[in-house]
Kinemage of the C-alpha trace (Angstrom):
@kinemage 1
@onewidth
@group {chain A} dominant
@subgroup {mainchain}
@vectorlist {calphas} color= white
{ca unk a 1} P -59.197 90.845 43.078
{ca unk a 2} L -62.215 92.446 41.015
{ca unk a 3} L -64.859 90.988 39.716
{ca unk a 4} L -63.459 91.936 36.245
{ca unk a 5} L -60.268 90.254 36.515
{ca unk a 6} L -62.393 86.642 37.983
{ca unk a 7} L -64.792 86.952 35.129
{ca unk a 8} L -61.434 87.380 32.082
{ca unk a 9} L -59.727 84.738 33.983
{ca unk a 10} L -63.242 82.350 34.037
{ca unk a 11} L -63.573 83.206 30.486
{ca unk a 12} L -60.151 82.006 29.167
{ca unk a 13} L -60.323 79.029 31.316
{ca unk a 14} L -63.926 78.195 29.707
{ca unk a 15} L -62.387 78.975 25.886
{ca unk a 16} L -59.513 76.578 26.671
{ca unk a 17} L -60.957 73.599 28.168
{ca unk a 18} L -63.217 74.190 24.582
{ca unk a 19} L -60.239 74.331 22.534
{ca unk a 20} L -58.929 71.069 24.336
{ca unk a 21} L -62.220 69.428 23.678
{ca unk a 22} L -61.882 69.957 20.137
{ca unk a 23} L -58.697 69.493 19.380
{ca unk a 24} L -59.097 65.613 21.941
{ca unk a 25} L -62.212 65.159 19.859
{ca unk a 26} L -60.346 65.624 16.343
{ca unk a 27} L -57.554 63.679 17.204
{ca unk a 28} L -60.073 60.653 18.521
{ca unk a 29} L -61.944 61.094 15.445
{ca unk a 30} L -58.814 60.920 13.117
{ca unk a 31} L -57.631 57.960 15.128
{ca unk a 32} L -60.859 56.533 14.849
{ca unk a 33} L -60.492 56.735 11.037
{ca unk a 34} L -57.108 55.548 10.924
{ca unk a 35} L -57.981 52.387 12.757
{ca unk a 36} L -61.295 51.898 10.780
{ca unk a 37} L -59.277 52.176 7.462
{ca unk a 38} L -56.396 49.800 9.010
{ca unk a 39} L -59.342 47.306 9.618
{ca unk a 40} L -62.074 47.772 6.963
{ca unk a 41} L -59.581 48.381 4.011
{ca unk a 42} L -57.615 44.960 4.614
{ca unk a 43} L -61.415 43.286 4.589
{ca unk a 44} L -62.707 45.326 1.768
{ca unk a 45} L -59.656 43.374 0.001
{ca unk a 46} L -60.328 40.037 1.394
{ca unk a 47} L -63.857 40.560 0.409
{ca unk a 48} L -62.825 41.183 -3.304
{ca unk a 49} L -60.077 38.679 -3.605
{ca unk a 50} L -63.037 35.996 -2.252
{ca unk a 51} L -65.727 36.696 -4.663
{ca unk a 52} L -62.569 36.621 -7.794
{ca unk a 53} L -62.137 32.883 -6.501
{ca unk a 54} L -66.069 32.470 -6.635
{ca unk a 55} L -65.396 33.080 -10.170
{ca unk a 56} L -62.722 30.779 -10.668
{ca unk a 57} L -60.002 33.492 -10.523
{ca unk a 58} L -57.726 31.624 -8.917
{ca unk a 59} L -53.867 33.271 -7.469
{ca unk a 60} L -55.182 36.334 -6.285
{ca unk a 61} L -53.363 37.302 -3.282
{ca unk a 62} L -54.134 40.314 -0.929
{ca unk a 63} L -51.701 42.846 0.326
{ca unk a 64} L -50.375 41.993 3.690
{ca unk a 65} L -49.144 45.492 6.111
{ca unk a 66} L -48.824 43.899 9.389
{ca unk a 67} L -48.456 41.037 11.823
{ca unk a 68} L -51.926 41.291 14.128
{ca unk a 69} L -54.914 39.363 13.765
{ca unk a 70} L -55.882 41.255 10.025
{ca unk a 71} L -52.748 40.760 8.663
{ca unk a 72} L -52.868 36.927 9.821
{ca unk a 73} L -56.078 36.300 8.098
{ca unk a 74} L -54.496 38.008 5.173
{ca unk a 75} L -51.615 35.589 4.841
{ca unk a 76} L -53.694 32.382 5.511
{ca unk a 77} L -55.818 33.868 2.308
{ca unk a 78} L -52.929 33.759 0.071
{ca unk a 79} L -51.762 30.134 1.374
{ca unk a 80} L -54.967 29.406 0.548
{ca unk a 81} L -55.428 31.089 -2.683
{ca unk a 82} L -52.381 29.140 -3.501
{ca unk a 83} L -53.552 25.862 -2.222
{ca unk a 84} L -56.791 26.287 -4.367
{ca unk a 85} L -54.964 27.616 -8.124
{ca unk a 86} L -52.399 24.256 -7.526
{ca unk a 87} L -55.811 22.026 -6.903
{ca unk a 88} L -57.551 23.756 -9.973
{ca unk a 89} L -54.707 23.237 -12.707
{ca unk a 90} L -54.303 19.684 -11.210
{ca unk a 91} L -57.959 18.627 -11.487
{ca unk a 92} L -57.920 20.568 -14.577
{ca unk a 93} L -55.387 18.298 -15.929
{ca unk a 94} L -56.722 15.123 -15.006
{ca unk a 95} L -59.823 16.316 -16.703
{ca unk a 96} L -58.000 17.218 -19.737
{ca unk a 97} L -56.549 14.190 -19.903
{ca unk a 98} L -59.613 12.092 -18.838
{ca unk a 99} L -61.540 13.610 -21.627
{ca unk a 100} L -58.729 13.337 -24.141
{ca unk a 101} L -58.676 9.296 -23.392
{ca unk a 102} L -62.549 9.080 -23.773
{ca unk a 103} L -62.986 11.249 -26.644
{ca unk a 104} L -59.956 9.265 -28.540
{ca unk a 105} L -61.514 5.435 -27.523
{ca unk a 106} L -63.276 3.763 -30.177
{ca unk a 107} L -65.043 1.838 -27.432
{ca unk a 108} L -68.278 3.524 -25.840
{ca unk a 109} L -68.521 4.660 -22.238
{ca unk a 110} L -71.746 6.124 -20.562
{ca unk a 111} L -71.243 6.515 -16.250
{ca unk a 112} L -74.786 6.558 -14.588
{ca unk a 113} L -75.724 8.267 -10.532
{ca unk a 114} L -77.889 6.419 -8.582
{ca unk a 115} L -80.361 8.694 -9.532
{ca unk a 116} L -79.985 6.875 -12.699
{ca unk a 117} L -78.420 10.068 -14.564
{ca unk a 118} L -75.982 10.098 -17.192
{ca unk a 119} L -73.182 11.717 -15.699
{ca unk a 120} L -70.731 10.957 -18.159
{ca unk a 121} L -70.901 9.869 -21.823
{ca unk a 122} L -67.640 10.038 -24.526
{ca unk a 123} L -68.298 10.754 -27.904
{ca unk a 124} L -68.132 7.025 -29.176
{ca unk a 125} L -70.903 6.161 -26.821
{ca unk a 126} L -73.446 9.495 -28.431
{ca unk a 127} L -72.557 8.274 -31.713
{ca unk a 128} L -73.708 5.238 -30.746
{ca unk a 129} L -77.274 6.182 -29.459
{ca unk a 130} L -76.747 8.725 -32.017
{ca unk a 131} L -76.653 11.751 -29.697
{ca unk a 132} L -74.355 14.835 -28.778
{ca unk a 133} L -71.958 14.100 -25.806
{ca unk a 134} L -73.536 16.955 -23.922
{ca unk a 135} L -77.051 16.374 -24.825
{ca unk a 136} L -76.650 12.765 -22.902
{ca unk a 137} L -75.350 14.470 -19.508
{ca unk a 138} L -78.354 14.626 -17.022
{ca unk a 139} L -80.660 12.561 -18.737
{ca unk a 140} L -82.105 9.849 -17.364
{ca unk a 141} L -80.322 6.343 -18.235
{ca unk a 142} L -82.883 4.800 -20.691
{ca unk a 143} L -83.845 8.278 -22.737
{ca unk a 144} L -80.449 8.835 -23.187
{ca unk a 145} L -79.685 5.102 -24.745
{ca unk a 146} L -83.583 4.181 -25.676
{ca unk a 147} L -82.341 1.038 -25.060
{ca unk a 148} L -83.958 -1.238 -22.401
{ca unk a 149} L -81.293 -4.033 -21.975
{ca unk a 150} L -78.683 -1.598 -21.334
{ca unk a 151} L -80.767 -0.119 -18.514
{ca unk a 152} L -81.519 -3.460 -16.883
{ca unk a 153} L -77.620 -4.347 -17.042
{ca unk a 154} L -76.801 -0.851 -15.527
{ca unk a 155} L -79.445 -1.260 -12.942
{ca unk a 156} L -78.512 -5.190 -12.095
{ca unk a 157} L -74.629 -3.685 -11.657
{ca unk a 158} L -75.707 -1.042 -9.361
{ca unk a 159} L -77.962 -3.851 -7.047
{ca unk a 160} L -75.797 -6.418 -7.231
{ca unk a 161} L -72.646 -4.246 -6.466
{ca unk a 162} L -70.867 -6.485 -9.094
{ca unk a 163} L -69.413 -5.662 -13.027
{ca unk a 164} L -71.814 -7.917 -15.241
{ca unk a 165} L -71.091 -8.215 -19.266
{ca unk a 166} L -73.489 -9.289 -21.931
{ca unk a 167} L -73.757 -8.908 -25.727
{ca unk a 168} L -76.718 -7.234 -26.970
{ca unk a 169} L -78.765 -5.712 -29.834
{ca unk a 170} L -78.186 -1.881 -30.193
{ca unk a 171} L -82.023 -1.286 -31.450
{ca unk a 172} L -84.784 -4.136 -31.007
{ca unk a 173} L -84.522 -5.583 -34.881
{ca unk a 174} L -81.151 -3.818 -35.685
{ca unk a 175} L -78.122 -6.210 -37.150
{ca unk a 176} L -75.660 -4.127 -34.488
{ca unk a 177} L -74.420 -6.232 -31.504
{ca unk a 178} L -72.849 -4.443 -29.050
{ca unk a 179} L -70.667 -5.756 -26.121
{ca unk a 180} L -71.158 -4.462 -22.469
{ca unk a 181} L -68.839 -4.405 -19.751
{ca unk a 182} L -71.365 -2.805 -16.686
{ca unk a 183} L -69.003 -1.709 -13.536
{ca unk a 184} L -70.343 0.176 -10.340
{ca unk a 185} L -68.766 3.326 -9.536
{ca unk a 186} L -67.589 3.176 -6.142
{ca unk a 187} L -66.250 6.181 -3.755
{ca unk a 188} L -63.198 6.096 -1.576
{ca unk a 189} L -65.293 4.580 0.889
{ca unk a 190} L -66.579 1.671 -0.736
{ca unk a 191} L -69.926 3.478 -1.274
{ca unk a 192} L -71.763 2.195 -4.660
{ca unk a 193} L -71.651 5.976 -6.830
{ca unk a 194} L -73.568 4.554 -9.424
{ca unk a 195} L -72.367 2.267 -12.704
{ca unk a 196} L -70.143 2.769 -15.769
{ca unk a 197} L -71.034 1.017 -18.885
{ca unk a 198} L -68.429 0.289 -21.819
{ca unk a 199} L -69.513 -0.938 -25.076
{ca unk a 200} L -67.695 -1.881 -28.099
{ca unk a 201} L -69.552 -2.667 -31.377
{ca unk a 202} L -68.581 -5.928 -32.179
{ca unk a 203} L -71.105 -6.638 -35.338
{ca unk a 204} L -68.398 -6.765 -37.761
{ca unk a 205} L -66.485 -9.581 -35.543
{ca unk a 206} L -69.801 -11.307 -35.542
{ca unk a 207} L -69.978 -11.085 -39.141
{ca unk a 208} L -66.605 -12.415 -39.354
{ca unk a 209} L -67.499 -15.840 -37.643
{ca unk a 210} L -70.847 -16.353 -39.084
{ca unk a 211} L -69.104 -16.198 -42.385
{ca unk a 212} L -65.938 -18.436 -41.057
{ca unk a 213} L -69.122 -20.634 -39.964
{ca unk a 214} L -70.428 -20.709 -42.846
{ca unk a 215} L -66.793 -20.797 -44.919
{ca unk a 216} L -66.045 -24.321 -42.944
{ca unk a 217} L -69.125 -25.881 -43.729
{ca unk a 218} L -68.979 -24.747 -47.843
{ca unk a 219} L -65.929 -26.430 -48.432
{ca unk a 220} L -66.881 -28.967 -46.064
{ca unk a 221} L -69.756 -29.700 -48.207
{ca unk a 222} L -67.997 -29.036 -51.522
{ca unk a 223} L -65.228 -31.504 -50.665
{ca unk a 224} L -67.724 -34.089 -49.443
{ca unk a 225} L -69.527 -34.513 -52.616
{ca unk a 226} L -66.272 -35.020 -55.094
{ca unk a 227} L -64.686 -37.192 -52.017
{ca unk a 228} L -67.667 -39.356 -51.914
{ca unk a 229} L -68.340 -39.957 -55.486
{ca unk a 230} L -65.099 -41.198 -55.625
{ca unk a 231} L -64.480 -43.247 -52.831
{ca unk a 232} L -67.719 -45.206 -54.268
{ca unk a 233} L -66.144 -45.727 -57.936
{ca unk a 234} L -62.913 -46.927 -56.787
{ca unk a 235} L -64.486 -49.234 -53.998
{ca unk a 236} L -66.824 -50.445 -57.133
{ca unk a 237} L -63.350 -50.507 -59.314
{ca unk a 238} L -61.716 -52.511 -56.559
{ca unk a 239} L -64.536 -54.931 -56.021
{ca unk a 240} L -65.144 -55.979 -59.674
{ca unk a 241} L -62.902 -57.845 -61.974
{ca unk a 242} L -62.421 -55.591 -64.399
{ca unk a 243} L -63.691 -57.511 -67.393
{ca unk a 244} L -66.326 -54.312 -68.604
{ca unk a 245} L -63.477 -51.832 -69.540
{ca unk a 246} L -66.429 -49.318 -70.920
{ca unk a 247} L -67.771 -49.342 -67.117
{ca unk a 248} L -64.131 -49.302 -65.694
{ca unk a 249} L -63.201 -46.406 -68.539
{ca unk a 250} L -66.405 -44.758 -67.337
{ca unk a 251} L -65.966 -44.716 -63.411
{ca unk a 252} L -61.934 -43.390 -64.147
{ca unk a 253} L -63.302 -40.563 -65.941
{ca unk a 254} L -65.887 -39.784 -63.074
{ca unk a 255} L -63.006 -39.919 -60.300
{ca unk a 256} L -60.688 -37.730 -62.890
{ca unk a 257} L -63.196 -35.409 -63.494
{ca unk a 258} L -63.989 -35.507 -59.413
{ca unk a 259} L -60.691 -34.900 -59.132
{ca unk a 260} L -60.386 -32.018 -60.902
{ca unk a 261} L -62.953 -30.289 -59.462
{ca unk a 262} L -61.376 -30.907 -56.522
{ca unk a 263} L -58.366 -29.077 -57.733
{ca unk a 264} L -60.070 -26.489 -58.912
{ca unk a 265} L -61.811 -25.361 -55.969
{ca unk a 266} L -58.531 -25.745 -53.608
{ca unk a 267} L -56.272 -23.386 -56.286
{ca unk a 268} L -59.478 -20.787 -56.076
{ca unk a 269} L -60.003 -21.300 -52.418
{ca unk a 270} L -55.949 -20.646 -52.638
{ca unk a 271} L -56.281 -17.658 -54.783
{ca unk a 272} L -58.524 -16.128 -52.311
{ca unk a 273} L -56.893 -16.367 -49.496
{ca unk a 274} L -54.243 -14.976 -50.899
{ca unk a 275} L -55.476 -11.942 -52.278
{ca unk a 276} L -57.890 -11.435 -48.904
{ca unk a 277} L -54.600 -11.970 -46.504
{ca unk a 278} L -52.561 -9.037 -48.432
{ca unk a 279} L -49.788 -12.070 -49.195
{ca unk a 280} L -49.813 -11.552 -52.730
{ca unk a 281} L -48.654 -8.138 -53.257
{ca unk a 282} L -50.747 -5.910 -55.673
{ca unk a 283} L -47.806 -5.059 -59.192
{ca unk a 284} L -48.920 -1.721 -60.452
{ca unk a 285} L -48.179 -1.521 -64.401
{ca unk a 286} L -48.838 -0.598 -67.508
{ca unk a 287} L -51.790 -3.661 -68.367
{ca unk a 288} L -53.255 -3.589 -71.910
{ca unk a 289} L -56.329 -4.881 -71.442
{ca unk a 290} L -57.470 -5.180 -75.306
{ca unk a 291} L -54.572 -8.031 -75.117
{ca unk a 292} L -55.869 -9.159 -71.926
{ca unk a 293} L -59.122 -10.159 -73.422
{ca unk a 294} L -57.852 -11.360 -76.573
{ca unk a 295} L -55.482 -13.891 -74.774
{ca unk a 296} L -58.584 -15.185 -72.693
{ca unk a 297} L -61.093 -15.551 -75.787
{ca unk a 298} L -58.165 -17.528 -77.406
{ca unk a 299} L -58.110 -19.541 -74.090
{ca unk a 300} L -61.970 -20.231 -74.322
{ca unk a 301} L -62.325 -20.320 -78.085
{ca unk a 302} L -62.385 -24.456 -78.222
{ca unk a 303} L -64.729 -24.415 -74.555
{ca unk a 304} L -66.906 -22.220 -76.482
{ca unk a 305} L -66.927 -23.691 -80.156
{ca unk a 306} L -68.007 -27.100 -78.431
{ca unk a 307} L -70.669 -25.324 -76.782
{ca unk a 308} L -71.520 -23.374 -79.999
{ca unk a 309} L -71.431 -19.856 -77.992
{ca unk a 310} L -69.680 -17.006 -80.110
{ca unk a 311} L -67.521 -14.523 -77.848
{ca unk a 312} L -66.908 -10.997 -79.987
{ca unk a 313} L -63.790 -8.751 -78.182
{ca unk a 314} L -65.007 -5.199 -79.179
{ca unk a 315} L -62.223 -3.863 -77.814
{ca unk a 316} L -60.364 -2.589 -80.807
{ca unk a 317} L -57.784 -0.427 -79.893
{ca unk a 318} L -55.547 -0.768 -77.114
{ca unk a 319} L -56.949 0.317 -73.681
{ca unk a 320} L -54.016 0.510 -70.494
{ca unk a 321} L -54.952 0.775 -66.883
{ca unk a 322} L -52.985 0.487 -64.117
{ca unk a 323} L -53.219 -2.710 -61.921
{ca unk a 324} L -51.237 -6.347 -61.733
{ca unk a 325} L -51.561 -8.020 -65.636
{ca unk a 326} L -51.567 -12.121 -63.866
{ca unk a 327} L -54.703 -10.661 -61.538
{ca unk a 328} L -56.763 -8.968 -64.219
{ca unk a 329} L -56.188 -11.469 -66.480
{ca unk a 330} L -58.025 -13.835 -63.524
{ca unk a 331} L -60.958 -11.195 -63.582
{ca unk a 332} L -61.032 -11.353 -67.920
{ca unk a 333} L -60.913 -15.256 -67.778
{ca unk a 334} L -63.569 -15.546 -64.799
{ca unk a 335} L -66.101 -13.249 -66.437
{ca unk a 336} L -65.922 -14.917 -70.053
{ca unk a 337} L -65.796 -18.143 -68.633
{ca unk a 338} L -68.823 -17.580 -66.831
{ca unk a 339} L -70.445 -15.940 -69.937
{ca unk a 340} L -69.720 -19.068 -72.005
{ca unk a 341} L -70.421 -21.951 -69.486
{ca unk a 342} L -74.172 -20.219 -68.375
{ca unk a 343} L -74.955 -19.805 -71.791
{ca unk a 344} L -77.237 -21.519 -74.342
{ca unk a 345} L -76.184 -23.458 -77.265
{ca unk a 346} L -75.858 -20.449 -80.162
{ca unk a 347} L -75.478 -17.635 -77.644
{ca unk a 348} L -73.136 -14.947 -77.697
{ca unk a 349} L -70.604 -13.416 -75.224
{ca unk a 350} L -68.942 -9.708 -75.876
{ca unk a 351} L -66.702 -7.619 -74.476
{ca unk a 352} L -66.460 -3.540 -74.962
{ca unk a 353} L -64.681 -0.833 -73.251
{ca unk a 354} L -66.145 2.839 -72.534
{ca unk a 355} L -63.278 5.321 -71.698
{ca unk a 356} L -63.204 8.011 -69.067
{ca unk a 357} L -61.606 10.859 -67.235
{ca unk a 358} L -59.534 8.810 -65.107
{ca unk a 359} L -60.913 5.708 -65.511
{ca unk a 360} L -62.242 2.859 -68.007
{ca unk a 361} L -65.551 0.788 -67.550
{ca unk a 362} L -65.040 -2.720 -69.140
{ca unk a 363} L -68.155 -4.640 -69.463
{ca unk a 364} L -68.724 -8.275 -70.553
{ca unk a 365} L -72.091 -9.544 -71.375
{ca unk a 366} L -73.952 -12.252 -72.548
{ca unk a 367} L -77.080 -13.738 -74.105
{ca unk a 368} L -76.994 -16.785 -71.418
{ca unk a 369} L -79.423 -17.647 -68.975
{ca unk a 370} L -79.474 -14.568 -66.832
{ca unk a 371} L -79.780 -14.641 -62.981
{ca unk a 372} L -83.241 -13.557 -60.963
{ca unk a 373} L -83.518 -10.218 -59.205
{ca unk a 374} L -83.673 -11.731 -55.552
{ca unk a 375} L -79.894 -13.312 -56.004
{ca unk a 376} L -78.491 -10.308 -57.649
{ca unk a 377} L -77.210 -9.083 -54.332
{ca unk a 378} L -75.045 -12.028 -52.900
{ca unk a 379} L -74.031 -13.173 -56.224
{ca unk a 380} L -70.612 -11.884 -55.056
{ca unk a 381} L -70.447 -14.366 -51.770
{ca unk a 382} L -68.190 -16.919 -51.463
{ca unk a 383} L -69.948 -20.295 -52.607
{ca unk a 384} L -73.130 -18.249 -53.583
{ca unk a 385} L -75.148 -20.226 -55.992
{ca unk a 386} L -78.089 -19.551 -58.266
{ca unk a 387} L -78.753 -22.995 -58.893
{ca unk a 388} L -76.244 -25.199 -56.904
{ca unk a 389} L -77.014 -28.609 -58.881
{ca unk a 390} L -76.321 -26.384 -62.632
{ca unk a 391} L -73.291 -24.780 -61.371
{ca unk a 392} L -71.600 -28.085 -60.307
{ca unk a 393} L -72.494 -29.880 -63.443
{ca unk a 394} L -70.790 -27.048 -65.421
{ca unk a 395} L -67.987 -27.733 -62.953
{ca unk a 396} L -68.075 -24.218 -60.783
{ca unk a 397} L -66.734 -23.610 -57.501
{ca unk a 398} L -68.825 -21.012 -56.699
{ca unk a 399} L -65.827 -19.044 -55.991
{ca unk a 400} L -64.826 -17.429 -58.964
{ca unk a 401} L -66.521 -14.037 -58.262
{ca unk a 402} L -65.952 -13.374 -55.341
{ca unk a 403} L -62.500 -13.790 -56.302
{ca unk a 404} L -63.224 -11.288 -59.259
{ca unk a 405} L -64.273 -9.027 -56.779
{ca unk a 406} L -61.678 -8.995 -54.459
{ca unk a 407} L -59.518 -8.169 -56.970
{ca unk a 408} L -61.250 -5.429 -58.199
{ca unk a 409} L -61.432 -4.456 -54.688
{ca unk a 410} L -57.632 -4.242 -54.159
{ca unk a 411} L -57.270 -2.173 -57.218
{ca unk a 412} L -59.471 0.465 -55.861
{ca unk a 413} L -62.315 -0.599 -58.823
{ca unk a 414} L -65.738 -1.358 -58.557
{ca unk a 415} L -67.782 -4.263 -59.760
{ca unk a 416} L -71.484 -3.904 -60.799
{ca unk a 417} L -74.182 -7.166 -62.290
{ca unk a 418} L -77.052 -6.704 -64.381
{ca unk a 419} L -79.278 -9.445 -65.229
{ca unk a 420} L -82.851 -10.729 -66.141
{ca unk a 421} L -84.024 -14.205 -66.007
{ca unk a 422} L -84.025 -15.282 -70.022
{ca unk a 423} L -82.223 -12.227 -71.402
{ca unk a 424} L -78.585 -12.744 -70.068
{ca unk a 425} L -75.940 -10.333 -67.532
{ca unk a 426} L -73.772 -7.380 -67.944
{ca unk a 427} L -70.952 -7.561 -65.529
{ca unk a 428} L -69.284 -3.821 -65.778
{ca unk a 429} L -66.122 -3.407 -64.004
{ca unk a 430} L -63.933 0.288 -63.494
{ca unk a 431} L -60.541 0.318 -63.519
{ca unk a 432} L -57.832 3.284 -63.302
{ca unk a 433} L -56.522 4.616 -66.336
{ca unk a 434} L -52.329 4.116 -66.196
{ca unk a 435} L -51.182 7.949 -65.922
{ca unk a 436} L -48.916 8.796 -68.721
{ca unk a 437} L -45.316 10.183 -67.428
């Protein structure tokens, strides 16, 4: 064979094996790319699908092509995913719910870590330490609250490992009295968490029994002094013979008169419970209260002739409101009553009316005694006073206004006293005009 022929044949063989090289090199490359692309692209998409749920995105599932080890991962990722957006929307419930119950509770509630942190505080609680909600969360226990009894129940409760409760001023000098119910916070292991504190303002209730207190012991004492005076005349009457019928005449009319006060205060003390329980229902009519006031200066004109005190009804035209006529004619008759009994000899009470919008201001005044600044404001109270021995010579209960008030109360009015010591008092009431139909 010639060297011609060996070289052509060497050559092809040379060119070949090349072409095979290439064409086994593209095909390993292409495979190469098909298996990084079956590999990277299925954890490109996990990657993606992880940092969504980072951001709360919860549901997002990837796509799933086949059964090896990739595609494996891929389906425990959407289990997952699942597992995770049923979690959320539960917790997110209970949350919702949680914060619905605290935010509608009238009844404070601040949770504390043991780092002594608020972690949790409902909006009765801020508006009791008169903060936001959120501006309480991560603040430490006593700057949140400023209030150091609250801290020392919260930190006994998270010692002791026991709930503790103790009534409490909200502010050192402040009238509000709160009561606290301190709890630790416990995990599912028993582990103290921290505390929870709930507080309920309970000043008003407090209130409430200081004034029962105080309610018992007035007519206590006002039924004492009547009962006394005559259990001593008729143990005198029963002990003598009789024979001195100006003394016996005497000691009757003490024990009638005794009596009568004793009367009087149990039909006001009557009236007011009444009208303070809601058991005497409020009539809304047509009341004419020029005729109101001329019926009670009619009532009073002999009281007041014997005392030589002129009452004047400047009311001259009719004036209607709307409220219960047997009520308001107890407000007219307390107020002119009042204005004739504390009133000197030759004094004068009046009456005048000054219309409104909606409403009329009534005012009755007199030249009488007047009352001192410093009583002005519990002249209203139940029993109040200005001078107990005057007011129980002139045969008060010291009940009358505040029953004057509480009915002006109930028919939405208001009730206002002027008064200097000397110069006499302007009692101005407002009541609704009756709307014409």
């Amino acid at each position: 064979m010639r060297a011609d022929e060996i070289n052509s044949i060497y050559r092809s063989l040379v060119r070949g094996s090349i072409l095979i090289g290439l064409i086994v090199a593209a095909a390993a490359f292409g495979v190469a790319i098909l298996l990084n692309r079956a590999i990277t692209n299925p954890l490109q998409d996990l990657l993606v699908a992880v940092r969504r749920l980072r951001e709360r995105e919860f549901g997002r599932k990837v796509l799933v092509q086949s059964t090896d080890e990739i595609g494996q991962l891929g389906k425990a990722f959407n289990e997952l995913s699942e597992t995770l957006e049923e979690l959320f929307f539960t917790i997110s419930d209970r949350e919702g719910t949680l914060d619905t119950v605290l935010s509608s509770m009238d009844d404070g509630v601040v949770a504390v870590n043991m780092r002594r942190e608020v972690i949790l505080a409902n909006r009765a609680a801020a508006d009791l330490f008169h903060h936001d909600a959120e501006e309480m969360i991560g603040k430490n226990q006593f700057e949140a609250t400023r209030n150091e009894e609250l801290s020392r129940l919260l930190e006994k409760t998270m010692d002791g490992k026991d709930s503790f409760s103790q009534e409490m001023r909200l502010r050192p000098g402040s009238e509000r009295t709160i009561a606290v119910t301190s709890s630790p916070l416990e995990d599912q292991h028993g582990k103290i968490q921290g505390a929870v504190a709930v507080m309920r303002d309970v000043t008003s209730l407090r209130h409430l029994e200081q004034m029962r207190q105080e309610f018992v012991a007035n007519v206590s004492h006002e039924l004492r002094t009547p009962l006394t005076s005559i259990k001593g005349f008729s143990e005198t009457l029963l002990n003598s013979n009789f024979e001195d019928r100006a003394l016996s005449e005497r000691f009757l009319n003490i024990i009638n008169n005794e009596t009568d006060r004793m009367i009087s205060l149990i039909n006001d003390l009557l009236d007011l419970s009444r009208i303070e329980s809601g058991k005497q229902p409020l009539k809304k009519d047509a009341v004419d209260m020029k005729r109101v006031f001329e019926d009670t200066v009619l009532m009073l004109k002999n009281k007041a002739d014997a005392k030589g005190v002129t009452i004047e009804n400047n009311i001259y035209s009719p004036v209607t409101v709307e409220g219960d006529e047997k009520l308001l004619k107890q407000v007219a008759l307390n107020l002119v009553d009042n204005g004739v009994k504390y009133n000197s000899e030759g004094g004068k009470v009046w009456i005048e009316a000054e219309q409104g919008l909606d409403s009329v201001e009534f005012i009755v005044g007199d030249t009488g005694l007047g009352i001192a600044t410093e009583h002005l404001d519990r002249i209203f109270e139940r029993f109040y006073r200005v001078d107990k021995g005057r007011a129980r010579h002139m045969g008060g209960t010291g009940l009358g206004l505040a029953i004057t008030k509480h009915i002006i109360d109930k028919h939405k009015g208001t009730i206002a006293i002027e008064s200097r010591v000397g110069k006499g008092t302007k009692i101005r009431i407002t009541l609704k005009k009756k709307t014409e139909l």
